[in-house]
C-alpha positions, 0 to 999 in steps of 0.5 A: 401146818399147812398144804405142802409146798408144791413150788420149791421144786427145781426146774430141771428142764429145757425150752422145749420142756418149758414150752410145751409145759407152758402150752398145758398150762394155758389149755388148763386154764380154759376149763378152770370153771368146768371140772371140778370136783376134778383138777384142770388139768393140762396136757400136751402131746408132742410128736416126733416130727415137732407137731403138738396136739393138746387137751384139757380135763372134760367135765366130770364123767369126761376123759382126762386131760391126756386122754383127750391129747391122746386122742388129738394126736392119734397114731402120731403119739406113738414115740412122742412126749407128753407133757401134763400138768398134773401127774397122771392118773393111775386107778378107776374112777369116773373113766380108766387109768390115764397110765394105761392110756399113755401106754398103750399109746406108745408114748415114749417119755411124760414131762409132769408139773407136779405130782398128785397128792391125792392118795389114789395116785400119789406117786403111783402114776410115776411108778406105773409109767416108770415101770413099763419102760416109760421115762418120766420127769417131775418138776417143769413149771412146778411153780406155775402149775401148783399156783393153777392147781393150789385149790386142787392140790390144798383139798386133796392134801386137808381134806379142806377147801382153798378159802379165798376172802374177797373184800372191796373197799375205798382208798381208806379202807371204807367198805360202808357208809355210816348210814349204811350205803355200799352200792357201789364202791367198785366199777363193773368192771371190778364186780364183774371181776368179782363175779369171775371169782365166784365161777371159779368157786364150788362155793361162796359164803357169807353170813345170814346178817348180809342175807337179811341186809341186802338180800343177795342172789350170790349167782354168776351174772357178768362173767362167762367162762370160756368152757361151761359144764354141761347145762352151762351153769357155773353158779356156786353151791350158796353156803350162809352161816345161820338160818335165812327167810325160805323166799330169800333169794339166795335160796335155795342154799346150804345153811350151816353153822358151828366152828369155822373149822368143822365148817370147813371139813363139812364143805370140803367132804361135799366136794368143795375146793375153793370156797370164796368168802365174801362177807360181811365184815364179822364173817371176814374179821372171824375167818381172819382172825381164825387163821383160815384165809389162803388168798384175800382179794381186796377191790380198791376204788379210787375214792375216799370217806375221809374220815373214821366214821365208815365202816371198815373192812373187818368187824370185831376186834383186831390187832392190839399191838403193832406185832400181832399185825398179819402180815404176808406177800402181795402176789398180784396187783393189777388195774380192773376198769378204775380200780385195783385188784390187790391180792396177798397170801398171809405167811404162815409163820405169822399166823394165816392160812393154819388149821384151828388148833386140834384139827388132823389133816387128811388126805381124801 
């Protein structure tokens, strides 16, 4: 089984609905790297006279996205809309329910992307709002949003992160050497890239073979997100499979290990929504061949080994026949400095992004 699909639902609204929608979602996008463990959340309130004011979810322990557009709007949010990209709110957490905000605001009608699968609000918030005699309508660019939020929402609805493979390699698929030379197969740019991946992650992960081999510090160098949390430091929790040297300088680190799967809950009970995988090849070819991949994000160079000698990008054994292929859909393809940036999401009636056989979903 797999996170339900938040995209199949229907578009049921106007420009403007869109627009301002759209407005949320680009609010969104600039705190991606501060929020979590809460969603990026959008959110836009538009006045009677036509005046938008917009905000976005504040660091944990900060107002919510609709509040902080509450706020920006002030008296001028009595009898307007507001659009949010998540549904809101309805229970005491770290702040009060964003419903009672809305209402008390004298909001007159909410335009939601898509409803929150977190058993905590799961409909409630629309209730809640629908109750008190606000009108509400679900499902405007509930395609795009989901496609911002699928980290949020695959956590809440698993209890697992959203695992994202980042893999880079030449033309012909080489990732190394054979002497056992890497560095560097991709441009800044694409390692920078690589580096804006890791700042979206709560966690990155990689075996303690690479530790001992490169002796990587896996922090956030050459990319700085428009909003940072409070101290600035958007480095993920270092996740390394097996035991590494206490002066690596990956520590310190979170050293696990066991199956896949129960790897996977453990992250996902600390909090961890989207964990970046990024190697080596055995650790790639395992969660690969495990099902477990949600996105793989392959850097391509523009060179080539030419030959058969180099390493690949998987260890371990593949696909014996040409129909137990993975198969799924590229999403983005798009040129960073001299190299592409493809990335693909496996079907999952061929076999990707499915739960180890045994495991019961569960919301958190």
């Amino acid at each position: 089984m797999n996170a339900p699909d938040h995209t199949d639902l229907p578009d049921v609204s106007d420009a403007v609905d869109r627009e301002c929608m759209t407005r949320a979602i680009a609010a969104a996008a600039g705190v991606r790297c501060a929020t979590s463990p809460n969603p990026w959340v959008g959110a836009v309130v538009r006045a009677a006279d036509g005046r938008m004011f917009q905000g976005a979810t504040e660091p944990p322990g900060g107002a919510h996205a609709e509040v902080v557009a509450l706020r920006e709007a002030g008296e001028a949010a009595r009898g307007a809309s507001l659009y949010c990209t998540l549904e809101p709110c309805s229970h005491t957490g770290r702040t009060g329910p964003c419903t009672e905000a809305i209402i008390e605001a004298g909001i007159r009608r909410v335009v939601v992307g898509v409803v929150d699968p977190d058993p905590n609000v799961s409909g409630r918030g629309i209730e809640q709002l629908r109750a008190a005699g606000v009108d509400v309508l679900v499902g405007v660019q509930a395609e795009k949003v989901a496609g911002q939020l699928v980290a949020y929402l695959k956590h809440r609805s698993t209890g697992r992160p959203y695992v994202v493979l980042k893999l880079a390699a030449t033309l012909d698929g080489g990732t190394a050497a054979p002497n056992g030379t890497s560095q560097w197969i991709t441009s800044p740019e694409a390692r920078a890239d690589g580096h804006r991946l890791r700042a979206e992650s709560d966690a990155i992960l990689v075996g303690a073979g690479t530790v001992r081999r490169d002796d990587p510090s896996l922090t956030v160098r050459d990319y700085r997100p428009p909003v940072l949390p409070d101290g600035g430091n958007v480095d993920p929790l270092r996740v390394v499979l097996g035991t590494v040297a206490e002066d690596a300088r990956v520590q310190p680190c979170y050293s696990t290990s066991g199956a896949l799967g129960d790897v996977l809950d453990d992250l996902g009970s600390k909090g961890v929504l989207q964990l970046l995988v990024e190697g080596g090849a055995n650790v790639a070819g395992e969660f690969h061949r495990a099902g477990l991949v949600d996105r793989y994000v392959i850097y391509t160079a523009p060179a080539l080994f030419g030959g058969d000698d180099a390493k690949g990008l998987f260890g371990g054994n593949g696909a014996w026949d040409i129909s137990e292929v993975r198969r799924g859909r590229f999403v983005a393809v798009e040129r960073v400095g001299v190299d592409l940036r493809i990335e693909m999401v496996p079907d999952p009636a061929d076999g990707g992004a499915a739960d180890d056989e045994g495991h019961e979903r569960r919301g958190r």
